[in-house]
C-alpha positions in Angstrom: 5.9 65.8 171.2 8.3 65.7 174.6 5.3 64.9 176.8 3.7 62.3 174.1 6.8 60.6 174.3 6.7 60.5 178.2 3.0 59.5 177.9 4.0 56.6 176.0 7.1 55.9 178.1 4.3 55.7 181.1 1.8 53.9 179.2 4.6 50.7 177.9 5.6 51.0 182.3 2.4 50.5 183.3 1.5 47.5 181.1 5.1 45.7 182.1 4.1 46.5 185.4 0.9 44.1 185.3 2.5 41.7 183.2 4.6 41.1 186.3 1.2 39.6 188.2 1.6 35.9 188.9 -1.6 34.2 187.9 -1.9 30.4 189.8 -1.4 27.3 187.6 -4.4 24.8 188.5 -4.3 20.8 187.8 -6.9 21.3 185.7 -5.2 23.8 183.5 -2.1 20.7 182.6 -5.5 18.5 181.8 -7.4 20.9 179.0 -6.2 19.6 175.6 -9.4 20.8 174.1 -9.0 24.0 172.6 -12.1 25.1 171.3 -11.2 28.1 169.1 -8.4 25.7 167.0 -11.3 23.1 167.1 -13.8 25.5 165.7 -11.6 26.8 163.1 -10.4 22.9 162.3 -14.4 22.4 161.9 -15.1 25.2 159.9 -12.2 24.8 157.7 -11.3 28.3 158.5 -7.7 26.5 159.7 -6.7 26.6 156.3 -7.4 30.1 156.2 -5.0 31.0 158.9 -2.4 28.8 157.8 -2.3 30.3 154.5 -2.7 33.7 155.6 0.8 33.2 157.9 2.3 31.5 154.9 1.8 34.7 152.7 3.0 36.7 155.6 6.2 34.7 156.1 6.9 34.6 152.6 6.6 38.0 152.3 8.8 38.8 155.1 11.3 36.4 153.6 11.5 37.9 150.2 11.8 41.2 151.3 14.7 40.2 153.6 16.3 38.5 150.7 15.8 41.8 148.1 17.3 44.0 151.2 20.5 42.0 151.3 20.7 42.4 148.1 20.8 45.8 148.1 22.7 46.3 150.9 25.6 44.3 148.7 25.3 46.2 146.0 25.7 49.3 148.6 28.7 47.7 150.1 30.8 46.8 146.9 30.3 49.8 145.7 31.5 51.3 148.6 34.8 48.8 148.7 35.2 50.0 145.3 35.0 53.9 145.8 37.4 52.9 148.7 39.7 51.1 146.3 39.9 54.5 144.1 40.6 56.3 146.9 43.1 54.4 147.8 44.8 54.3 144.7 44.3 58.2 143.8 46.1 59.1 147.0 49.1 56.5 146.4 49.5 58.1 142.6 49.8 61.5 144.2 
């Protein structure tokens, strides 16, 4: 496990370590507003696709976010409450 870890520690260096590589910005690069993947997909009406599929995916993400808080509240007033009893238990004695 010890020397996957390191592997992986090695592995995550050596990728930031390229990522660090400056590659030259052209004039023509500030010029191409066609994108022809986006265009495709737009063409295709696979666009819709995409878009929907992130909207599921966001909402997802959202509603489980929203159920954790939820929980975590419930966690926490019951914890100010067992802390409350506590309190009180120790005072009456």
């Amino acid at each position: 496990m010890k020397k996957l870890s390191l592997s992986l520690v090695f592995a995550i260096a050596a990728v930031a370590g390229f990522a660090q590589d400056k590659i030259p910005v052209k004039a023509e690069d500030y010029a191409n507003y066609s994108i022809e993947m986006a265009d495709q997909f737009r063409a295709d009406g696979k666009i819709y696709v995409v878009v929907a599929v992130m909207l599921v995916i966001f909402a997802v993400m959202a509603v489980y976010l929203i159920r954790l808080e939820k929980k975590a509240s419930k966690i926490e007033a019951g914890l100010e409450e067992l802390k409350r009893i506590r309190t009180e238990e120790n005072q009456a004695v």
